[in-house]
NUVEX-745071 format. One record per atom (N, C-alpha, C): residue number from 1; atom name; x, z, y. Coordinates in steps of 0.001 Angstrom, whole numbers, plus 500000, padded with zeros to 6 digits. Layout:
% NUVEX-745071
PT:nr:atom:px:pz:py
PT:NUM:CA:X:Z:Y
...
This chain:
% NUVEX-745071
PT:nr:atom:px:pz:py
PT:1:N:054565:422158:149536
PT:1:CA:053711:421431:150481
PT:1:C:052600:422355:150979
PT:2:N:052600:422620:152232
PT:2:CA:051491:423087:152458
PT:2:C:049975:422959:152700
PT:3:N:049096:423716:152359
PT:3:CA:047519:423646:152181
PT:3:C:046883:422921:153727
PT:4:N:046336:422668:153377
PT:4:CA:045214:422786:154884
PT:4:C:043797:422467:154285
PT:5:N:042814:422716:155038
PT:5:CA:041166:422653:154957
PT:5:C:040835:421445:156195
PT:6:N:040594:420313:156197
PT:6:CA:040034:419417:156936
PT:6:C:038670:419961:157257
PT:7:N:038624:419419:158984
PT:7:CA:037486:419580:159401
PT:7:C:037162:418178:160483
PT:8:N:035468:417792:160176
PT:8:CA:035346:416703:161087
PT:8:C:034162:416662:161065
PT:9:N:033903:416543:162285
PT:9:CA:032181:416580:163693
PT:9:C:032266:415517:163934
PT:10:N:030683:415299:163764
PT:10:CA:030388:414134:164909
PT:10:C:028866:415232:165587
PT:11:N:028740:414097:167236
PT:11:CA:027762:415278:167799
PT:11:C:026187:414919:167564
PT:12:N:026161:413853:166673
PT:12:CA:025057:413120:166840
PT:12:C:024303:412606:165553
PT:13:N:023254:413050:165130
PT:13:CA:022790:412345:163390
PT:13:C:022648:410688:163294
PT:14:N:022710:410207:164926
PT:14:CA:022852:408443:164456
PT:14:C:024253:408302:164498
PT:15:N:025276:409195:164917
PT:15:CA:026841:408521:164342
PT:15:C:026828:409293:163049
PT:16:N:025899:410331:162681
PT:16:CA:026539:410956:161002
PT:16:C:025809:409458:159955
PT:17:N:025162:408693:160317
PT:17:CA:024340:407724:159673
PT:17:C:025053:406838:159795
PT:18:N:025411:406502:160744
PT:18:CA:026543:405512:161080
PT:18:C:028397:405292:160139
PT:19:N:028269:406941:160155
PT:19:CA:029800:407305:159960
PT:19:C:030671:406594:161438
PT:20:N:030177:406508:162253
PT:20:CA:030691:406447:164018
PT:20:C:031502:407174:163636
PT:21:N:032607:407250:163691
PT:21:CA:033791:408455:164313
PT:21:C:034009:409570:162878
PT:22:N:033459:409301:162167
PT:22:CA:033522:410235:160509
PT:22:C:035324:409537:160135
PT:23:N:035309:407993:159868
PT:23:CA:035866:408025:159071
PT:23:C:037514:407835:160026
PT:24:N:037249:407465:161152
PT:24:CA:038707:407559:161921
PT:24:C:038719:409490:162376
PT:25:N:038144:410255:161977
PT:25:CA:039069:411457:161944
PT:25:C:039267:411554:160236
PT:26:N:038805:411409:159782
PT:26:CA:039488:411274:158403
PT:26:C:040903:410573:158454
PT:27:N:040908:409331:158719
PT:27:CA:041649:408814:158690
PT:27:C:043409:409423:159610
PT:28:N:043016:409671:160767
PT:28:CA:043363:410722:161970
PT:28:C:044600:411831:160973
PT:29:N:043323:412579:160377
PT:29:CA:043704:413686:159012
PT:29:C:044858:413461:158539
PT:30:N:044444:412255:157643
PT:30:CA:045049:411991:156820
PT:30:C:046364:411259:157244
PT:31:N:047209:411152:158346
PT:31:CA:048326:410295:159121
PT:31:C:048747:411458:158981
PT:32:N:048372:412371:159666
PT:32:CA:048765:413559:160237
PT:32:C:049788:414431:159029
PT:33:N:048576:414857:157828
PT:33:CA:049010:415055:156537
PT:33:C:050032:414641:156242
PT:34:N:050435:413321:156083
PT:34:CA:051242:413077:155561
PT:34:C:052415:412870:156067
PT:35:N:052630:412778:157296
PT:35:CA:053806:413013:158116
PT:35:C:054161:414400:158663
PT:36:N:053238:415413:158700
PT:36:CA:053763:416772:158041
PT:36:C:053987:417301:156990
PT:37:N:053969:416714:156227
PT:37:CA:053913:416884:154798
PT:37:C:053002:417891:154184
PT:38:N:051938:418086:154287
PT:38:CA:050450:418946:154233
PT:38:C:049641:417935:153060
PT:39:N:049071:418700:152164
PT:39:CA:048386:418532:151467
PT:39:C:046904:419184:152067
PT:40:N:046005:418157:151921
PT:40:CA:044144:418110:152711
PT:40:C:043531:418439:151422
PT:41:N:043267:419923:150939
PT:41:CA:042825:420229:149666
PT:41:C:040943:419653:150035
PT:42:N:040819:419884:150963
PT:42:CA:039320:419605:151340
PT:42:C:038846:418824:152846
PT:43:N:038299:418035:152831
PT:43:CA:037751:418112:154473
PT:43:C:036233:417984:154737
PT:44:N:035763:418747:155240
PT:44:CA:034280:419943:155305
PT:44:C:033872:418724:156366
PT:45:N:032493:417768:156413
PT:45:CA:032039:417080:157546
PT:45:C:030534:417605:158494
PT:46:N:030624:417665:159139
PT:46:CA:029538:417842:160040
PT:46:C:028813:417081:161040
PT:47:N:027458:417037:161022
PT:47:CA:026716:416244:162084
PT:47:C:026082:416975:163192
PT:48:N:026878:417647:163516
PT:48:CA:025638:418973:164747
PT:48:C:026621:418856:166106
PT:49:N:025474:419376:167164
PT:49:CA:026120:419028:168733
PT:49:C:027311:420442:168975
PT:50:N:028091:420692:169817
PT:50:CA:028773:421430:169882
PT:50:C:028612:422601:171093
PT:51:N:027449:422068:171291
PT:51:CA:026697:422991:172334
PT:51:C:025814:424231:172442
PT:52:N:025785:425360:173103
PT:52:CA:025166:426399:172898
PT:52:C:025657:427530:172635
PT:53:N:025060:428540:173188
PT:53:CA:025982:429731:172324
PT:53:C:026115:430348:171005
PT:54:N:024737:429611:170259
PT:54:CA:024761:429479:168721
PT:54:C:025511:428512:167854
PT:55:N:026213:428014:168396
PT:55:CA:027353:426459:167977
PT:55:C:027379:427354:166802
PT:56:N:028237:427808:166502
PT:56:CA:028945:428373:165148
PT:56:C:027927:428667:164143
PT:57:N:026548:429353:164485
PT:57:CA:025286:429595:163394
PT:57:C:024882:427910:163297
PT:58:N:025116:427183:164050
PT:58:CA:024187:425693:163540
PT:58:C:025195:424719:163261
PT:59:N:026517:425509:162887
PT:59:CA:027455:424421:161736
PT:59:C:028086:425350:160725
PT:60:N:027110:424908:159260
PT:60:CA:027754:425101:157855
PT:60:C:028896:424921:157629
PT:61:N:028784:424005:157844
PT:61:CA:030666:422909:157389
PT:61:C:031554:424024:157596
PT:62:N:031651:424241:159289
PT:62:CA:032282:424801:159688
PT:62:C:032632:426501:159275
PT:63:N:031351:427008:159114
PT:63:CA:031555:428539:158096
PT:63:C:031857:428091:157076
PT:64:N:031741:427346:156286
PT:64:CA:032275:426403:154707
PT:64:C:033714:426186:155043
PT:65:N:034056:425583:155925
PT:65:CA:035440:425607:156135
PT:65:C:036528:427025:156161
PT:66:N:035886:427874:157347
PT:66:CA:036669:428997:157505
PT:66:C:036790:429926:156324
PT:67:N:035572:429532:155511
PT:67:CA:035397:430611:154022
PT:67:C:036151:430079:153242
PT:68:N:036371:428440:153165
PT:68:CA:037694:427904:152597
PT:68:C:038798:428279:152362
PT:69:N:039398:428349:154041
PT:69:CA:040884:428144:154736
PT:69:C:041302:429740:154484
PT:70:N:040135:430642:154723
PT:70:CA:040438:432089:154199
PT:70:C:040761:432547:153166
PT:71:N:040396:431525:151865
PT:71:CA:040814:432358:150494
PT:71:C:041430:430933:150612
PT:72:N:042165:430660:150518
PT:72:CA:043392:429651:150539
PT:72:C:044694:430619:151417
PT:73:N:044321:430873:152430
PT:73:CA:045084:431694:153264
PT:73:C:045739:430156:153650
PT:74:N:045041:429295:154227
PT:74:CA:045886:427948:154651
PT:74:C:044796:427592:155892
PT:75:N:045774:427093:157095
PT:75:CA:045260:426520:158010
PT:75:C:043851:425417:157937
PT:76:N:043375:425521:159244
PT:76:CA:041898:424149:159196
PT:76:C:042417:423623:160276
PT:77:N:042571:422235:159784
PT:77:CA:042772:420915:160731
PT:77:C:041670:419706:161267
PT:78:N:042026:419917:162440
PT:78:CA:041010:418832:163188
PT:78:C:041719:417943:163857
PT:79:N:041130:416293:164057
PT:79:CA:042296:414874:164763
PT:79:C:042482:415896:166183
PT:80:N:040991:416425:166762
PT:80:CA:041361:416743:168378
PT:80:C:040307:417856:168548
PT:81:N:040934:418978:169795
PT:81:CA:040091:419973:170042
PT:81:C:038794:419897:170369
PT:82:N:038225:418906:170585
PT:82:CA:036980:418649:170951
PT:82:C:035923:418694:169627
PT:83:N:036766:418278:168799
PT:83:CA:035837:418211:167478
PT:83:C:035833:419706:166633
PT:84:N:036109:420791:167565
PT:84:CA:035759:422476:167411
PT:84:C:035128:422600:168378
PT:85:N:035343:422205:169855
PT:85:CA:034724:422230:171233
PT:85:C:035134:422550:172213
PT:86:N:034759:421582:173084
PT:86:CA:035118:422247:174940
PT:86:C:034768:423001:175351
PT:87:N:034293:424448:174772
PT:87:CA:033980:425588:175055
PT:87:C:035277:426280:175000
PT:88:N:035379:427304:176072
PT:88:CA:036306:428419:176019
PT:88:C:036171:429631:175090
PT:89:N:035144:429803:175282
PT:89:CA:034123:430947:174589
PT:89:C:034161:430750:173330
PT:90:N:033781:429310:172686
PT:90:CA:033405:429077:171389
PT:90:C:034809:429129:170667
PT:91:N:036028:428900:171376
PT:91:CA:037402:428646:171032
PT:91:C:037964:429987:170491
PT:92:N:037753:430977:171565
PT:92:CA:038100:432331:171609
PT:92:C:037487:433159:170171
PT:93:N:035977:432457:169906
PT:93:CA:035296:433035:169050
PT:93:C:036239:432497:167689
PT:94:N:036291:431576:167854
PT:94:CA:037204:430800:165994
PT:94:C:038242:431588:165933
PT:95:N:039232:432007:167220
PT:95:CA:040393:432310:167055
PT:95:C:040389:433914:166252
PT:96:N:038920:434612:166801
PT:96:CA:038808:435957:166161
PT:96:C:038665:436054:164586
PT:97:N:038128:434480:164374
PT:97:CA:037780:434189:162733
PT:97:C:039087:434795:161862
PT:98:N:040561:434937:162945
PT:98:CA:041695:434821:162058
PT:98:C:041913:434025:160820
PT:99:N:041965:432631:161264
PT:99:CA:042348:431710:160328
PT:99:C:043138:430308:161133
PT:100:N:044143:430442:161097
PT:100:CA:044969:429392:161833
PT:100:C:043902:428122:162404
PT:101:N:044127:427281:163079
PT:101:CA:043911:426082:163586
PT:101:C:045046:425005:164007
PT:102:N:045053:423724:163481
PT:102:CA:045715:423045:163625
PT:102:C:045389:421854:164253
PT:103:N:045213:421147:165517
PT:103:CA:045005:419785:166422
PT:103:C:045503:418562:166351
PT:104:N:045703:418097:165105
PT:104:CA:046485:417121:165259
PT:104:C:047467:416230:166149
PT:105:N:046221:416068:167365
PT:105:CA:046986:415138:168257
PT:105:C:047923:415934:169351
PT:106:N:047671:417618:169007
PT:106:CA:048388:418113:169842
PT:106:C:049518:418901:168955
PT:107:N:049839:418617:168081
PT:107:CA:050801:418971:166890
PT:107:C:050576:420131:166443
PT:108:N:051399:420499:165269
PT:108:CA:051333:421790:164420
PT:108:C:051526:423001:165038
PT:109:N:052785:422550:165857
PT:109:CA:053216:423775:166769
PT:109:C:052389:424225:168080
PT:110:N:051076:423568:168231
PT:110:CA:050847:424331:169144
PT:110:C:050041:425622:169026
PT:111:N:050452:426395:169491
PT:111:CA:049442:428285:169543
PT:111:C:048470:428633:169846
PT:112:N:047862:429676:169530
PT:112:CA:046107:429588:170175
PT:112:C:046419:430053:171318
PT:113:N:047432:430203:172161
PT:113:CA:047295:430613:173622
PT:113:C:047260:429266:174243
PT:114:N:048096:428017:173581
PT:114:CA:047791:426794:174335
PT:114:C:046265:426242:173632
PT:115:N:046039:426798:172748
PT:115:CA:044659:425941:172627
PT:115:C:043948:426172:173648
PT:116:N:043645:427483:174076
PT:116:CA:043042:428394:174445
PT:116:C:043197:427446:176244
PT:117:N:044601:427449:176558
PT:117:CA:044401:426403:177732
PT:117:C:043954:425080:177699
PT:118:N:044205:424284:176539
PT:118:CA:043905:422678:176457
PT:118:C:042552:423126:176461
PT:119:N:041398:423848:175873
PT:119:CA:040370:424366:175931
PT:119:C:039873:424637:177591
PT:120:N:040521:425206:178148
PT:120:CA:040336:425395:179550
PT:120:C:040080:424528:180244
PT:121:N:041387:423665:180664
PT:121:CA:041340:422553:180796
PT:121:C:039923:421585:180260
PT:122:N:040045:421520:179686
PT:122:CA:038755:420327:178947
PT:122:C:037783:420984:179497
PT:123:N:037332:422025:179955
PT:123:CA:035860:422732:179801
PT:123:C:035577:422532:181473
PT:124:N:037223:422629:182413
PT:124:CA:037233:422348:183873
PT:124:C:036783:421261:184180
PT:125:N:038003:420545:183621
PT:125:CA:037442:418644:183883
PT:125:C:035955:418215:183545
PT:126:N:035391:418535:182636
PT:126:CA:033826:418663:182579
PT:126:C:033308:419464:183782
PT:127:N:033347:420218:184275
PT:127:CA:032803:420641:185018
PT:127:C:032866:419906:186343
PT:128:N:034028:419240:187031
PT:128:CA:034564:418574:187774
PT:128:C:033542:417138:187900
PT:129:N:033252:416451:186205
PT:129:CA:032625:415500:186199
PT:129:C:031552:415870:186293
PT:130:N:030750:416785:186273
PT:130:CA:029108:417147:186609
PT:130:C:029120:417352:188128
PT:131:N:030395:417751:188605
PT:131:CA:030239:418076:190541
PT:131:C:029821:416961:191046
PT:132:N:031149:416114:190414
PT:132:CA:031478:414528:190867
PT:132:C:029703:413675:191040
PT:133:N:029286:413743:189497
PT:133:CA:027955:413032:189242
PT:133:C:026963:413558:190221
PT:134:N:026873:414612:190285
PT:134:CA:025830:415405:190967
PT:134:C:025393:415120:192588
PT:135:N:026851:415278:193033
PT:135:CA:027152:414422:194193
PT:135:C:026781:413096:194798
PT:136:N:027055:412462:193418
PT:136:CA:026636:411071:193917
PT:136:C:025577:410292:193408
PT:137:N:024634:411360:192445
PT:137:CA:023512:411381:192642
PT:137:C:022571:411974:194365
PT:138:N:023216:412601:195022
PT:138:CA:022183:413272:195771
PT:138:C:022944:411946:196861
PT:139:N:023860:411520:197081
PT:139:CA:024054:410470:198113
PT:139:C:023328:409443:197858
PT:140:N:022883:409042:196536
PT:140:CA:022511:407768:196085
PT:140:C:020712:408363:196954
PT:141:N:020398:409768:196612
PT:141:CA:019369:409740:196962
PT:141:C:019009:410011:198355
PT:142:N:019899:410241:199150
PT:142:CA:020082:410449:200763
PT:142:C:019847:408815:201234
PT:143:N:020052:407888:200623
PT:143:CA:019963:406362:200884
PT:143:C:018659:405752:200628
PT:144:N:017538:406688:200123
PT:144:CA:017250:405928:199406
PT:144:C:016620:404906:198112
PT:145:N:017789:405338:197021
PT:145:CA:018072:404524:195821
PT:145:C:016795:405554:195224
PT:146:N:015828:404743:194106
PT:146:CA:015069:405096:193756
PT:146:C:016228:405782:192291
PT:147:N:015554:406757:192175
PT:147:CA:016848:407483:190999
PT:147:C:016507:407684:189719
PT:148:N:014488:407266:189541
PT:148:CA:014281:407279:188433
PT:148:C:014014:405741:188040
PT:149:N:014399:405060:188601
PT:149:CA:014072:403519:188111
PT:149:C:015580:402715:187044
PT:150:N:015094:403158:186602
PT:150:CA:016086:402517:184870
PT:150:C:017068:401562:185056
PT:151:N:016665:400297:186011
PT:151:CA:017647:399445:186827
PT:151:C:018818:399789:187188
PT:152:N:018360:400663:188535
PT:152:CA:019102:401010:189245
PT:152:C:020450:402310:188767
PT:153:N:019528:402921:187726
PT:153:CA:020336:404152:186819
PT:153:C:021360:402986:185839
PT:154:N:021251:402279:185443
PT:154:CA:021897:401549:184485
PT:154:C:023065:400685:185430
PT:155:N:022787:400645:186571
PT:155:CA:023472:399874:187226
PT:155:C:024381:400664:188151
PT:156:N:024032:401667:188413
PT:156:CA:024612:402902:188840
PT:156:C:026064:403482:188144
PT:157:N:025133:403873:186381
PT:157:CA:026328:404357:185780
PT:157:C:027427:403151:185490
PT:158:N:027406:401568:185290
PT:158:CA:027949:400960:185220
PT:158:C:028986:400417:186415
PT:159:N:028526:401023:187452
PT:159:CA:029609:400820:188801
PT:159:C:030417:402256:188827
PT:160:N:029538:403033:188402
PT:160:CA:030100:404120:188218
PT:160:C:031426:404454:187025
PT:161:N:031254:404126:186253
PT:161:CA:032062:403787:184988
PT:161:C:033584:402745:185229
PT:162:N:033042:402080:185776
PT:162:CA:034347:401144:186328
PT:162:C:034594:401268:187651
PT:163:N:034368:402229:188655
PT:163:CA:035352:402917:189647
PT:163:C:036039:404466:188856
PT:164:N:035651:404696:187733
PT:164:CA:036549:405384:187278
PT:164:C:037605:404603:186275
PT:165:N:037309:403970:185656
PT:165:CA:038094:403326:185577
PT:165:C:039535:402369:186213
PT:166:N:038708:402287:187093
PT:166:CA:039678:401500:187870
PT:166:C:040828:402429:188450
PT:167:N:040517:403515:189073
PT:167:CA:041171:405076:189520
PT:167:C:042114:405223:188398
PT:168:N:041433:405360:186884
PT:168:CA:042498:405931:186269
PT:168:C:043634:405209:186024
PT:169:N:043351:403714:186359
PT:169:CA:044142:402910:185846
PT:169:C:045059:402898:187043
PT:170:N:044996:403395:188319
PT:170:CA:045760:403105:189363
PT:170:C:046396:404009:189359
PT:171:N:046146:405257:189298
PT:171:CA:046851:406797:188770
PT:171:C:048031:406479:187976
PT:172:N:047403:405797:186527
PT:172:CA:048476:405838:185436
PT:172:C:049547:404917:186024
PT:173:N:049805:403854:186622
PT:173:CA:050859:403371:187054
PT:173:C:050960:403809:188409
PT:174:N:050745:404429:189124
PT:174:CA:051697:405369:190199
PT:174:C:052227:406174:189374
PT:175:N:051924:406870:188447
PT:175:CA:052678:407875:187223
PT:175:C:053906:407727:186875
PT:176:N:053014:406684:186010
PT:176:CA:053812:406157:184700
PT:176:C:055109:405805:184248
PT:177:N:055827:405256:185598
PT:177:CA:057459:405209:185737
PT:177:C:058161:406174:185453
PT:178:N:057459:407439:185781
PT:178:CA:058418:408451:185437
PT:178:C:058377:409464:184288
PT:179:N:056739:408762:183800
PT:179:CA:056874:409177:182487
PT:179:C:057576:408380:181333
PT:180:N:057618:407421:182056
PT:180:CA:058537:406424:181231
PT:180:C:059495:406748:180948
PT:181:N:060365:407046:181862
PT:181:CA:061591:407784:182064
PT:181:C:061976:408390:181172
PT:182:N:060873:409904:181735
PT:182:CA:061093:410838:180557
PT:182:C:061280:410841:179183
PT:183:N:060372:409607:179116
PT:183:CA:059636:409196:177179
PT:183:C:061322:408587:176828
PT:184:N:061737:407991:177764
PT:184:CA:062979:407273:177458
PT:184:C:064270:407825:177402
PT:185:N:064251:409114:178076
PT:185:CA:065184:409900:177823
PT:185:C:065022:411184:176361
PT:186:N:064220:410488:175696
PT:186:CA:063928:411659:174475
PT:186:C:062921:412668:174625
PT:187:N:062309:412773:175803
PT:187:CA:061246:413728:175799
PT:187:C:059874:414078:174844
PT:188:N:059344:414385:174368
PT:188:CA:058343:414650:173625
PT:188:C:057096:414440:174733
PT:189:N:056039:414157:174548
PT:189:CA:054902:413942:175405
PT:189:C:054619:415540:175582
PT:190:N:054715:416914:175063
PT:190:CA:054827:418271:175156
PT:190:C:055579:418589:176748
PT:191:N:056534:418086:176450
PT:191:CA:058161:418821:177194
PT:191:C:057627:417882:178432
PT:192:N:057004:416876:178604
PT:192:CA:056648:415991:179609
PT:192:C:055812:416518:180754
PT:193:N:054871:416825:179751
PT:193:CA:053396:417602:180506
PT:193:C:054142:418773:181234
PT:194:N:055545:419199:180254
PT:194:CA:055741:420724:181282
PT:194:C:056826:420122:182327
PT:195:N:057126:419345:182293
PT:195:CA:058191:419061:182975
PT:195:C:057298:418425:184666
PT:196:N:056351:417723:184402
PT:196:CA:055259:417676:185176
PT:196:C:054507:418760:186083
PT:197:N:053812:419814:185235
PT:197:CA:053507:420939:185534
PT:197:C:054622:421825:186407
PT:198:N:056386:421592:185840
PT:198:CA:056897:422319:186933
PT:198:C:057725:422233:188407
PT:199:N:057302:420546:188161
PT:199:CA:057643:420063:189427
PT:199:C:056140:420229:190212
PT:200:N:055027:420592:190180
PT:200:CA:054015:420929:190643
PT:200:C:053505:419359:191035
PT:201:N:053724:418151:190126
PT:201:CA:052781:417280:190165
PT:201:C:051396:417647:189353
PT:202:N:050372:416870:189908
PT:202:CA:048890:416981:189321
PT:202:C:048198:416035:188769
PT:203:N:047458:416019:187379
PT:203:CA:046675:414864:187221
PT:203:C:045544:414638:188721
PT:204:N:045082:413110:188070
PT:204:CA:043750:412729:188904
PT:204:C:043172:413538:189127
PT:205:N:042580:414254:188205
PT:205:CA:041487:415373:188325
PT:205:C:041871:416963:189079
PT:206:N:043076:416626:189263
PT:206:CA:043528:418109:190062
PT:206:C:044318:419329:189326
PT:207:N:044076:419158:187667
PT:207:CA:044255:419661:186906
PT:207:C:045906:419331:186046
PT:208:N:046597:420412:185154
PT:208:CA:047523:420724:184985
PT:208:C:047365:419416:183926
PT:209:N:048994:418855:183574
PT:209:CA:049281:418597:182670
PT:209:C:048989:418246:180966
PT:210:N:048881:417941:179806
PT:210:CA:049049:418219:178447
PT:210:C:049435:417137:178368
PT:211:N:049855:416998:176591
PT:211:CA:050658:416203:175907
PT:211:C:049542:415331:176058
PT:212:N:048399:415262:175860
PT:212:CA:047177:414565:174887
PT:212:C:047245:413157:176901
PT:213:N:046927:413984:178196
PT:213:CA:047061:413849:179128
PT:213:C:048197:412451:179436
PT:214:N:049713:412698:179073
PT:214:CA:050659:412416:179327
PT:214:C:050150:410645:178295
PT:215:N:050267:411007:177306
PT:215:CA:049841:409772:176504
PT:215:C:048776:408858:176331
PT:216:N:048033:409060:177515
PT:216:CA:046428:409014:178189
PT:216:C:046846:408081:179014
PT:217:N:048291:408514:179938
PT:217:CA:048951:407464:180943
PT:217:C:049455:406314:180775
PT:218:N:050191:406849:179339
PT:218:CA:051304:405636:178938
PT:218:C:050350:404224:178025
PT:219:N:049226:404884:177865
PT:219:CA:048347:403768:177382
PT:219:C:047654:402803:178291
PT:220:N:047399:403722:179378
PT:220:CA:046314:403175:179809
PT:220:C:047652:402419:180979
PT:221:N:048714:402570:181484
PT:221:CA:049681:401573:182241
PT:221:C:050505:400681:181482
PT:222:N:050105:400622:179726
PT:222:CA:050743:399979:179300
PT:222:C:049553:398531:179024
């Protein structure tokens, strides 16, 4: 059975108080584990933001982990890439750590050259959503809309929140039929995203494909 070193972030000291989101990546972990058949000799927790170019000096856990997974000579597992970070940079930096990484939701098999893109990806689409916001902050203020009045900000992000919503949900079923398809012909949510990617369809956001993506659809049109 093989080793692994658990790892799990939260970005915030009222969800580490909370245990917000602690114990469903544990839990996450531990599915994972056991349907790969992996033994979780440890899982290292952390409460720090994932931001900055000092990320890695202002999480212990995380040097606690890699000093782990190194004299084990056994992989560190996380439920999802985000809980290492949507940094490219910060990604690139772990990968130099030379100590495997494992994503749960994006399986065992994937490589640090696809992390390295699901990383990309994630760090774009963020960027995309700060254009987006930014934007319609300066229209809101071309009108107008007072932008520091708490009301109107609360009422803003809440129209705001459910026209994205509503988008994604209209996306996923223009999609979804043919991911259906696929899912129904044996495809892996992997082989989907590429099968997507090489017919040169595009998510909402403009952006390529992933597994994590593909199963993003089938939820949200189911």
């Amino acid at each position: 059975m093989q080793q692994v070193v658990g790892y799990v972030r939260v970005s915030t000291a009222q969800q580490g108080r909370s245990g917000l989101g602690i114990e469903a990546q544990r839990e996450a972990l531990e599915r994972f584990a056991a349907t790969e058949g992996m033994e979780i000799v440890a899982i290292h927790v952390e409460v720090e933001t994932g931001k900055g170019a000092d990320a890695l000096d202002r999480r212990p856990e995380l040097a606690k982990a890699l000093a782990h997974a190194r004299k084990l000579r056994c992989p560190i597992v996380v439920s999802k890439l985000d809980r290492l970070s949507r940094d490219v940079h910060f990604i690139s930096g772990l990968m130099a750590q030379r100590v495997p990484f494992i994503v749960a939701e994006l399986g065992k098999d994937a490589d640090p050259f696809m992390l390295h893109l699901y990383a990309a990806l994630a760090e774009k689409e963020r960027s995309l959503i700060a254009q987006r916001t930014r934007a319609a902050l300066a229209a809101a203020k071309a009108k107008g809309v007072a932008l520091g009045n708490r009301t109107n900000l609360d009422d803003a992000q809440r129209k705001g929140a459910a026209a994205n919503a509503t988008a994604a949900i209209e996306h996923a079923n223009r999609i979804a039929p043919e991911i259906v398809r696929l899912r129904n012909d044996g495809h892996s949510l992997a082989k989907i995203a590429e099968t997507l990617n090489q017919r040169g369809t595009i998510t909402r956001n403009g952006s390529m494909w992933t597994a994590v993506q593909v199963s993003r659809v089938l939820t949200r049109s189911a």
